[in-house]
ROSE-716515 format. One record per residue: residue in one letter; residue number from 0; x, y, z of N, C-alpha, C in turn. Coordinates in nm, 3 decimals. Layout:
+------+-----+---------+---------+---------+---------+---------+---------+---------+---------+---------+
! code ! pos !      nX !      nY !      nZ !     caX !     caY !     caZ !      cX !      cY !      cZ !
+------+-----+---------+---------+---------+---------+---------+---------+---------+---------+---------+
!    a ! NUM !       X !       Y !       Z !       X !       Y !       Z !       X !       Y !       Z !
...
+------+-----+---------+---------+---------+---------+---------+---------+---------+---------+---------+
This chain:
+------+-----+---------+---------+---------+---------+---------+---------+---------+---------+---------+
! code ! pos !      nX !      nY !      nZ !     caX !     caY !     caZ !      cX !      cY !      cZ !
+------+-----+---------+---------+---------+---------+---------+---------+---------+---------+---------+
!    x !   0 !  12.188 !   5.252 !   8.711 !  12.210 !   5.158 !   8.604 !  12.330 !   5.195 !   8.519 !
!    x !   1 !  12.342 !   5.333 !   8.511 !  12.427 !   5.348 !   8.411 !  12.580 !   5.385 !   8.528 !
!    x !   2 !  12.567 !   5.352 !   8.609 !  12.737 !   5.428 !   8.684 !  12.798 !   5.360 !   8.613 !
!    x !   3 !  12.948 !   5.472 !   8.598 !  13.075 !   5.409 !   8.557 !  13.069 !   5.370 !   8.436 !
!    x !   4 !  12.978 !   5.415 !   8.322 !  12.972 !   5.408 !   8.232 !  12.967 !   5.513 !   8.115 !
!    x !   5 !  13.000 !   5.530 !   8.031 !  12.999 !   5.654 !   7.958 !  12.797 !   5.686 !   7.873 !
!    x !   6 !  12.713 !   5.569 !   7.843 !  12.630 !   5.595 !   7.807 !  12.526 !   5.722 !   7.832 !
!    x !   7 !  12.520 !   5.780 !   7.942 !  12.482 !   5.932 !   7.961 !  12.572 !   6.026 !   8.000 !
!    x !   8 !  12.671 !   6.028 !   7.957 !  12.772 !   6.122 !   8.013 !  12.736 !   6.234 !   7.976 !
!    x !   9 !  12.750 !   6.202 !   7.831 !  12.694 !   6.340 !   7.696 !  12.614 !   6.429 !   7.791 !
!    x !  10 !  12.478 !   6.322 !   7.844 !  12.355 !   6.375 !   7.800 !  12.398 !   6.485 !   8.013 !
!    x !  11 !  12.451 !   6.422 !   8.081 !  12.462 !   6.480 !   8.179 !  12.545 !   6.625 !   8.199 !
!    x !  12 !  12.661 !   6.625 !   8.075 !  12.717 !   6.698 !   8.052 !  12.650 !   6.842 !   8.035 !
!    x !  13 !  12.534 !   6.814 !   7.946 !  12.463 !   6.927 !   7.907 !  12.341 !   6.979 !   7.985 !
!    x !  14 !  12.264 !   6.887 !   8.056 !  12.172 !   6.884 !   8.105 !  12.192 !   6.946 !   8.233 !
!    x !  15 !  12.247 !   6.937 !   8.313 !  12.290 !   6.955 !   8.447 !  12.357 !   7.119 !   8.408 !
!    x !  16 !  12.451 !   7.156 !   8.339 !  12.461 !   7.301 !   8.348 !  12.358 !   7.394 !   8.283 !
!    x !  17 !  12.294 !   7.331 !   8.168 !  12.144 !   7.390 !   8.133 !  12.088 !   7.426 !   8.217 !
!    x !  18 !  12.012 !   7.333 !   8.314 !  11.965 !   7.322 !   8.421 !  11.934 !   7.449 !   8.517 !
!    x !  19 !  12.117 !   7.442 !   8.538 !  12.144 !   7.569 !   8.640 !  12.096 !   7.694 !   8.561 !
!    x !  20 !  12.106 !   7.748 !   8.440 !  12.143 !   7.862 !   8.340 !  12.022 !   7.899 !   8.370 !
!    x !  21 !  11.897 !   7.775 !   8.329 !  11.792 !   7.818 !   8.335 !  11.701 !   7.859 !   8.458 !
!    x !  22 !  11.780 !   7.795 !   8.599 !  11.715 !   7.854 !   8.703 !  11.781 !   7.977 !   8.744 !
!    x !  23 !  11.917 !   8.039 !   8.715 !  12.004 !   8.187 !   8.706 !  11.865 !   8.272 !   8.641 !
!    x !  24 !  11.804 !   8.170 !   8.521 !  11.708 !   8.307 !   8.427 !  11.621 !   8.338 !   8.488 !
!    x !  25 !  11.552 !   8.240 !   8.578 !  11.406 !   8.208 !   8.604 !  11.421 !   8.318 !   8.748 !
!    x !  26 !  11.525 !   8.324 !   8.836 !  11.569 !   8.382 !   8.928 !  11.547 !   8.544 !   8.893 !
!    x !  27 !  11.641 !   8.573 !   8.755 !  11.669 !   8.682 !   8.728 !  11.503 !   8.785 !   8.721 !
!    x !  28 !  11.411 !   8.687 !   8.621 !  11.279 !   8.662 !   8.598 !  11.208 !   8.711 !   8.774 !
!    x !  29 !  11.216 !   8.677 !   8.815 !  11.165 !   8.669 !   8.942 !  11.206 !   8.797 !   9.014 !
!    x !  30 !  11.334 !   8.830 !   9.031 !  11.420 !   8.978 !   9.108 !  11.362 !   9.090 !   8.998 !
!    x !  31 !  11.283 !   9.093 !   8.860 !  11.290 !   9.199 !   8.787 !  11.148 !   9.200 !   8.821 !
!    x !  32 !  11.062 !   9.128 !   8.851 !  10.935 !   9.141 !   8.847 !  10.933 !   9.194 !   8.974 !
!    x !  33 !  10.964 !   9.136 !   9.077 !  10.946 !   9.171 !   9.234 !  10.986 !   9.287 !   9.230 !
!    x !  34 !  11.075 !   9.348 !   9.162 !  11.136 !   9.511 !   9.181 !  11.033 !   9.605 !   9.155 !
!    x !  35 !  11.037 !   9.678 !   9.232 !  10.938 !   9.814 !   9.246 !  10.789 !   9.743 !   9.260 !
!    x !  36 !  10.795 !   9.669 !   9.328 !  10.647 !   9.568 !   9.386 !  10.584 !   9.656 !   9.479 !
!    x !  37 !  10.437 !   9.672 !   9.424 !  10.357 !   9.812 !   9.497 !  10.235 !   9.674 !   9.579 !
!    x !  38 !  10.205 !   9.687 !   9.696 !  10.098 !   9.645 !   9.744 !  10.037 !   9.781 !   9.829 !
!    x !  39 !   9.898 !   9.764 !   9.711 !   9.786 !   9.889 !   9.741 !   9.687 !   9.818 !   9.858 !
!    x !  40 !   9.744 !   9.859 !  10.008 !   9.646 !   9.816 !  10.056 !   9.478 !   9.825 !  10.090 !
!    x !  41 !   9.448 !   9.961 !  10.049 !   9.333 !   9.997 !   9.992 !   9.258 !   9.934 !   9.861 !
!    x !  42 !   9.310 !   9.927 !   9.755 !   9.233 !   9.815 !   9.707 !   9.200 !   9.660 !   9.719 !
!    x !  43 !   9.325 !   9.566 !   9.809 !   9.342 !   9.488 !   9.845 !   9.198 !   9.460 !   9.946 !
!    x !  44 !   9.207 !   9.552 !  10.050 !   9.104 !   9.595 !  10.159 !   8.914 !   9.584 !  10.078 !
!    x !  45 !   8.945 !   9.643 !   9.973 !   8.798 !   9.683 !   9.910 !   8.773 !   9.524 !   9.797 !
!    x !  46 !   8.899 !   9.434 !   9.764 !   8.837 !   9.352 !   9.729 !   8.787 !   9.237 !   9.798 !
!    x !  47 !   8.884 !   9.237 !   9.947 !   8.786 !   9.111 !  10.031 !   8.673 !   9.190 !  10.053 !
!    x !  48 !   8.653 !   9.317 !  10.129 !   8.502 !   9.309 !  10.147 !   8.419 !   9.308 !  10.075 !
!    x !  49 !   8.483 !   9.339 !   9.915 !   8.379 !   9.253 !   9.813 !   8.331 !   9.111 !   9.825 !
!    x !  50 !   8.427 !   9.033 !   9.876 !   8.424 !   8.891 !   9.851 !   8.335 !   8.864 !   9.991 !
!    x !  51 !   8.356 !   8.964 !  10.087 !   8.361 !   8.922 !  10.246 !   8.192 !   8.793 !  10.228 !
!    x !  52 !   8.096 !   8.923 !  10.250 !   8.000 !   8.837 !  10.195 !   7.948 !   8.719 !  10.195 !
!    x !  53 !   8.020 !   8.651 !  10.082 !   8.009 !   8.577 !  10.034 !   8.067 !   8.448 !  10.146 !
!    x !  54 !   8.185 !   8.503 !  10.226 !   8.273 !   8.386 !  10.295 !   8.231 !   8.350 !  10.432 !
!    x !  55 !   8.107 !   8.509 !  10.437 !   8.039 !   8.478 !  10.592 !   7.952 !   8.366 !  10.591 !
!    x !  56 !   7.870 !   8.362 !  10.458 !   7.754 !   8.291 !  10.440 !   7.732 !   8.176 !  10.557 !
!    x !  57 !   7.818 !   8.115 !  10.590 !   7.816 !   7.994 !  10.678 !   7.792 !   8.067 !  10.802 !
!    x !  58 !   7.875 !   8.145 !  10.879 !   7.850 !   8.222 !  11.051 !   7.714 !   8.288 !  10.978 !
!    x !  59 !   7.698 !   8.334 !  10.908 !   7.534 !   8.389 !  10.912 !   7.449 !   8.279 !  10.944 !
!    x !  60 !   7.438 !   8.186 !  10.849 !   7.358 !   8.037 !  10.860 !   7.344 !   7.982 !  10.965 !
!    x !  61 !   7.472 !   7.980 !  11.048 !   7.462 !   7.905 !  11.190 !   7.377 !   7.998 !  11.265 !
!    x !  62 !   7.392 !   8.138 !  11.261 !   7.360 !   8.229 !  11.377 !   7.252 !   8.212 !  11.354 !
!    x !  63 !   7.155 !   8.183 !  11.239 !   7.009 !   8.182 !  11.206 !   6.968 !   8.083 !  11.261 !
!    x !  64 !   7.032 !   7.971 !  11.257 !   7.021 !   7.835 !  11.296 !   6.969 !   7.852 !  11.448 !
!    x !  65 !   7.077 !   7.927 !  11.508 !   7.108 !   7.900 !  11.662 !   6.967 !   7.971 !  11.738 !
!    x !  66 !   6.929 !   8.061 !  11.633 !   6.753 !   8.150 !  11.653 !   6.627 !   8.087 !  11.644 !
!    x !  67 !   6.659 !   7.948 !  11.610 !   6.577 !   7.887 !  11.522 !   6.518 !   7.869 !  11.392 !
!    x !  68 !   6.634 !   7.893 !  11.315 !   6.599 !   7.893 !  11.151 !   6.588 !   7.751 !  11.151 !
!    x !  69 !   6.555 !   7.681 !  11.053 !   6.571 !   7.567 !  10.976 !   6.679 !   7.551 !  10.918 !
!    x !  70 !   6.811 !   7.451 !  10.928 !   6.911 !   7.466 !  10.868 !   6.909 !   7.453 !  10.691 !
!    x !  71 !   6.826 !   7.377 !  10.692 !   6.799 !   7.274 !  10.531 !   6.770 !   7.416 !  10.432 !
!    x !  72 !   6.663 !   7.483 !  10.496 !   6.592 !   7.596 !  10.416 !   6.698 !   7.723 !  10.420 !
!    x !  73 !   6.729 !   7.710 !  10.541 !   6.841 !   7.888 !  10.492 !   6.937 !   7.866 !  10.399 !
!    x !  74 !   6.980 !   7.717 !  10.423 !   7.108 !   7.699 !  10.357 !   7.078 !   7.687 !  10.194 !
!    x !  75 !   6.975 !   7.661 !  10.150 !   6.932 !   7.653 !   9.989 !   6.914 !   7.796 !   9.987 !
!    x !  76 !   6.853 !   7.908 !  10.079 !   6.813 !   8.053 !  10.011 !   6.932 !   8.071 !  10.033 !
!    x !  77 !   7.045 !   8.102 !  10.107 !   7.170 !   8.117 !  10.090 !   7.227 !   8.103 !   9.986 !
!    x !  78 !   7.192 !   7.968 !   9.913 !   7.302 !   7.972 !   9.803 !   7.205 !   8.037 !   9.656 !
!    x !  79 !   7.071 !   8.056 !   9.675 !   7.010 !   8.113 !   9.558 !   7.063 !   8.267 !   9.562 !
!    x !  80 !   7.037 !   8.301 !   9.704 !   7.096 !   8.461 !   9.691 !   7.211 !   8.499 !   9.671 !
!    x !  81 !   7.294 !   8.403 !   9.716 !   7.509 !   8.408 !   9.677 !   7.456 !   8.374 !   9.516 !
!    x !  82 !   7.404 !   8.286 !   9.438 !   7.409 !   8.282 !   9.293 !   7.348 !   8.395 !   9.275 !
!    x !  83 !   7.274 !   8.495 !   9.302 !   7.210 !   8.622 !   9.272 !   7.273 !   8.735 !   9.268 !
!    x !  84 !   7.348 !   8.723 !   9.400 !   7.451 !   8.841 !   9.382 !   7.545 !   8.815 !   9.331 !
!    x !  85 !   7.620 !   8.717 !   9.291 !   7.741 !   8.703 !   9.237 !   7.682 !   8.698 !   9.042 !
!    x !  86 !   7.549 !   8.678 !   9.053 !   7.565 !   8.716 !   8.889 !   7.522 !   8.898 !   8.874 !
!    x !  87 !   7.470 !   8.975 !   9.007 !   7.491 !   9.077 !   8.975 !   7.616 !   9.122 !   8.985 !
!    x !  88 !   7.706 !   9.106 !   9.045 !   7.831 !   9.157 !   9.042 !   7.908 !   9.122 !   8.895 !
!    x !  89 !   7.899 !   8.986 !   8.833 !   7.995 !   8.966 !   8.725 !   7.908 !   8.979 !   8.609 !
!    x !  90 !   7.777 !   8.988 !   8.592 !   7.718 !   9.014 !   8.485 !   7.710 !   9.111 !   8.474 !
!    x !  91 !   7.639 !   9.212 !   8.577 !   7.580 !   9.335 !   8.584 !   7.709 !   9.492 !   8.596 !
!    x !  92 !   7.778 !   9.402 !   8.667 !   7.869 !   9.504 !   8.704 !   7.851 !   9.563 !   8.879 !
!    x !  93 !   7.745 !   9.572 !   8.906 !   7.705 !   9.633 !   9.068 !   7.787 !   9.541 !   9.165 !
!    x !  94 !   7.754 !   9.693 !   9.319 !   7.832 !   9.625 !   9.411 !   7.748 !   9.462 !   9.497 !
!    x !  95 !   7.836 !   9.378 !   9.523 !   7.749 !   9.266 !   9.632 !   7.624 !   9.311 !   9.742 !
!    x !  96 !   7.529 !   9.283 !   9.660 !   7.429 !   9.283 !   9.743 !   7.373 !   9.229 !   9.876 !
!    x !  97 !   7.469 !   9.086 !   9.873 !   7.426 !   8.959 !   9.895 !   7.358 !   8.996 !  10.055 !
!    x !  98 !   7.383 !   9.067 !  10.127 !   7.387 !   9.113 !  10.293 !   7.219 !   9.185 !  10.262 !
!    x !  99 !   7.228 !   9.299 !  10.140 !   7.094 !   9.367 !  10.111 !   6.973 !   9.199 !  10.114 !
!    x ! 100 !   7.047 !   9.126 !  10.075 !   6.929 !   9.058 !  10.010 !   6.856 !   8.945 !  10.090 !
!    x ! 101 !   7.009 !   8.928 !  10.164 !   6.969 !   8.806 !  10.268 !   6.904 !   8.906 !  10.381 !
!    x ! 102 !   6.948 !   9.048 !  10.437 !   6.827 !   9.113 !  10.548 !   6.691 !   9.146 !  10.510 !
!    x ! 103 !   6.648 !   9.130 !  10.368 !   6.528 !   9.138 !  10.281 !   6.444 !   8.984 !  10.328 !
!    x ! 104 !   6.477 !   8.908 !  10.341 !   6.419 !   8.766 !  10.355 !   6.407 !   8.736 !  10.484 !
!    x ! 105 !   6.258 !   8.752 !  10.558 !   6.224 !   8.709 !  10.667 !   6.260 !   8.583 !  10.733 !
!    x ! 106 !   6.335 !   8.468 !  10.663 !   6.306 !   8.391 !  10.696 !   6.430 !   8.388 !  10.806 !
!    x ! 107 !   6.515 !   8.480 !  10.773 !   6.707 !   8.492 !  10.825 !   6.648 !   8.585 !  10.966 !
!    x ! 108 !   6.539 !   8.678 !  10.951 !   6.545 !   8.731 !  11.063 !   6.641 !   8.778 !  11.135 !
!    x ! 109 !   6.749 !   8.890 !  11.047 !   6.859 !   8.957 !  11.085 !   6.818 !   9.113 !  10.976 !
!    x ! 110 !   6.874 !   9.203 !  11.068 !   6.885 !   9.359 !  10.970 !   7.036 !   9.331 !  10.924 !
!    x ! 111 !   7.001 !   9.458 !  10.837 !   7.165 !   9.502 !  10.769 !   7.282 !   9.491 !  10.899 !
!    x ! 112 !   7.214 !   9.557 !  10.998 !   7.311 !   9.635 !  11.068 !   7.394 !   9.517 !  11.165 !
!    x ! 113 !   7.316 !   9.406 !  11.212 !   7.357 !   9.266 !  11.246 !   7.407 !   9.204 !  11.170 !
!    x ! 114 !   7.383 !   9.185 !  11.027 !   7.472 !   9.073 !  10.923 !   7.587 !   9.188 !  10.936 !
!    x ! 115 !   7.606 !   9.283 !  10.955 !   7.759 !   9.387 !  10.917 !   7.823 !   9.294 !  11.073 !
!    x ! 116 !   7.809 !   9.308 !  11.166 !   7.852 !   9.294 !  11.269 !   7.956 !   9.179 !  11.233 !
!    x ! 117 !   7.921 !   9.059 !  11.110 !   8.001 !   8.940 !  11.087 !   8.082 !   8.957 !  10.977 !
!    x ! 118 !   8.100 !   9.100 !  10.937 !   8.198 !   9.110 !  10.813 !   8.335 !   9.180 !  10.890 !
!    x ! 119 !   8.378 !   9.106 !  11.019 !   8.496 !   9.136 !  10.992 !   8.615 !   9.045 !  10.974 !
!    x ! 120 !   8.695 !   9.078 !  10.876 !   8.762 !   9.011 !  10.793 !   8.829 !   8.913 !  10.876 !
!    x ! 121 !   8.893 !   8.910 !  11.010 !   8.989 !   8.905 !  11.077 !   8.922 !   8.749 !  11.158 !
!    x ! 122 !   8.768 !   8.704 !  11.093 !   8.706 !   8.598 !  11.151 !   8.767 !   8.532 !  11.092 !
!    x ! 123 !   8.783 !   8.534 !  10.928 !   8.769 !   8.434 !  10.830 !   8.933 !   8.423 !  10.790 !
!    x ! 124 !   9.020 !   8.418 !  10.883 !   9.159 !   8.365 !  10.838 !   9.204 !   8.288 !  10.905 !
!    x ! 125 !   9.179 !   8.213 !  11.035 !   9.179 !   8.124 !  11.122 !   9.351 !   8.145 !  11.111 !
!    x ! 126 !   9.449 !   8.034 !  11.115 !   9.554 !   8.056 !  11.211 !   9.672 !   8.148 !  11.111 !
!    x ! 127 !   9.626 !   8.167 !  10.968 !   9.715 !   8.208 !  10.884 !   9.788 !   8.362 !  10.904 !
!    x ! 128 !   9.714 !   8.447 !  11.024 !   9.839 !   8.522 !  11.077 !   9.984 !   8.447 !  11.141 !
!    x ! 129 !   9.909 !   8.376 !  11.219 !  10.065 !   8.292 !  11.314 !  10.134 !   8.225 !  11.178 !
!    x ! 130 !  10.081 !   8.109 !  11.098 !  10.160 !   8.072 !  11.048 !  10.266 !   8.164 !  10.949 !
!    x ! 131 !  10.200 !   8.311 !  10.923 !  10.287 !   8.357 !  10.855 !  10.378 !   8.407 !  10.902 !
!    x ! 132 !  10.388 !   8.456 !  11.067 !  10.419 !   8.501 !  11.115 !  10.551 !   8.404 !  11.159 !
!    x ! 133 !  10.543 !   8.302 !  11.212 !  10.623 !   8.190 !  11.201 !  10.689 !   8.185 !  11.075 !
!    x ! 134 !  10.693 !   8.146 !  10.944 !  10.730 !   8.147 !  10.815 !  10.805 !   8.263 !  10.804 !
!    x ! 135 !  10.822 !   8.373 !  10.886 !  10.902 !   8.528 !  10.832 !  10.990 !   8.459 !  10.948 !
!    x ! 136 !  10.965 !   8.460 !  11.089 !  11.069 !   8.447 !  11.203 !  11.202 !   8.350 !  11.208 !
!    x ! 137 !  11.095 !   8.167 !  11.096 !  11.204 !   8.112 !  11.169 !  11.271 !   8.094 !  10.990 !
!    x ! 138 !  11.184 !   8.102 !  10.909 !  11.240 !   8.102 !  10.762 !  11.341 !   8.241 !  10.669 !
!    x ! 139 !  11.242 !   8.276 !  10.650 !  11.256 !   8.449 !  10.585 !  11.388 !   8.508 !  10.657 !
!    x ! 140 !  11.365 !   8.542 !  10.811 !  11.458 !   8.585 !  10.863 !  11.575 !   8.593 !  10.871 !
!    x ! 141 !  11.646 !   8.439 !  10.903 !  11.742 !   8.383 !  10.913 !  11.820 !   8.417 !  10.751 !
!    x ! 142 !  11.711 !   8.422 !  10.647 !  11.778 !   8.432 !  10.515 !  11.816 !   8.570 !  10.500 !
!    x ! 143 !  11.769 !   8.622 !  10.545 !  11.783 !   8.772 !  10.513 !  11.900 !   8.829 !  10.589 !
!    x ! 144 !  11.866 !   8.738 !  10.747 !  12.042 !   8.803 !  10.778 !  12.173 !   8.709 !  10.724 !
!    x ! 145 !  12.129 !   8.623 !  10.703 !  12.269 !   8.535 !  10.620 !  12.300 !   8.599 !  10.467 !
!    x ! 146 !  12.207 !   8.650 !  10.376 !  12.245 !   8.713 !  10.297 !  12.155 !   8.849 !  10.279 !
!    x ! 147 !  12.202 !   8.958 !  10.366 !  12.168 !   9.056 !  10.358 !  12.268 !   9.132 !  10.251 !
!    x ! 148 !  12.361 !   9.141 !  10.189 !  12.406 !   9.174 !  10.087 !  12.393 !   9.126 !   9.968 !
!    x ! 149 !  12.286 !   9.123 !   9.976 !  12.203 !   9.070 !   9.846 !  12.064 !   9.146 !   9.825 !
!    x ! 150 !  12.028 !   9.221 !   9.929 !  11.910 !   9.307 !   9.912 !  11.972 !   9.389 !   9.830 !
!    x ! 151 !  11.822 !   9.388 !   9.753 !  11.863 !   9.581 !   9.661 !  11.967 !   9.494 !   9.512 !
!    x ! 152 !  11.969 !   9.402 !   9.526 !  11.998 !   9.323 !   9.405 !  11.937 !   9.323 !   9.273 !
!    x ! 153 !  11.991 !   9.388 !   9.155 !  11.876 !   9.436 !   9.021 !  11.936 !   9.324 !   8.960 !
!    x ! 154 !  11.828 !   9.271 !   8.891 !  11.797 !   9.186 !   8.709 !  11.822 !   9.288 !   8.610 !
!    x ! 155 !  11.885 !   9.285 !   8.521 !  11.860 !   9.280 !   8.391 !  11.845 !   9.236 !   8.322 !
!    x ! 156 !  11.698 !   9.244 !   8.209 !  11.637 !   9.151 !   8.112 !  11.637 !   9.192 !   8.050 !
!    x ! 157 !  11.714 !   9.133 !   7.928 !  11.676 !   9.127 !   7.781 !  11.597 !   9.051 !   7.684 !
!    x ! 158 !  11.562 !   9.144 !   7.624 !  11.432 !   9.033 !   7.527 !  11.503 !   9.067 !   7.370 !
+------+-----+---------+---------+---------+---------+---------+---------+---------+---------+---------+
């Protein structure tokens, strides 16, 4: 509407190099935080199998199912015992029970040592190795060798 006209010139004048200044900051913001970026994979490790648990609930349910559980009924004690352990964990402080509690209940007809058999982590990520794996090869990569003199690049922030 407005081409060829001076009515936003002003406003483009200012806006458009703002713009940039502020994504230079937001950048800078970003290279100072990422610097000296620690990933502890040991705690990382100890908080899914906190969570693990909780994400099997469904492959437990089916496997009960497939024994002849009742789907209707496991799946309601399922979610009373996930609300049980998850208010001992955030109320109480203790570790997830939820595995103690569901091999306690006859009706699951599984021990400890069988519900462990489904906590490994590596069920519950379906294709998000490949895709990341893809995302470094055909994305990440290519950037890193086009501007590899740019690694090791420091921010300085002032406040």
């Amino acid at each position: 509407w407005f081409e060829r006209t001076l009515d936003d010139s002003a406003n483009k004048r200012l806006s458009i190099p703002e713009g940039f200044l502020a994504i230079d900051g937001i950048l800078d913001l970003c290279l100072n935080v990422a610097d000296g970026l620690v990933v502890n994979d040991k705690v990382i490790d100890k908080h899914i199998r906190a969570e693990l648990p909780f994400m099997a609930t469904e492959n437990i349910m089916m496997d009960c199912v497939k024994d002849g559980g009742n789907r209707q009924e496991l799946h309601e004690k399922i979610r009373v015992l996930s609300m049980e352990a998850g208010a001992n964990v955030k109320k109480k402080g203790l570790d997830n029970n939820l595995l103690d509690l569901i091999a306690a209940d006859p009706d699951f007809g599984k021990t400890r040592e069988e519900l462990e058999a489904s906590m490994d982590p590596a069920k519950y990520v379906g294709r998000s190795v490949r895709q990341v794996e893809n995302f470094l090869g055909n994305v990440v990569g290519p950037m890193l060798e086009k501007n590899g003199d740019l690694i090791g690049l420091k921010a300085e922030i002032n406040v």
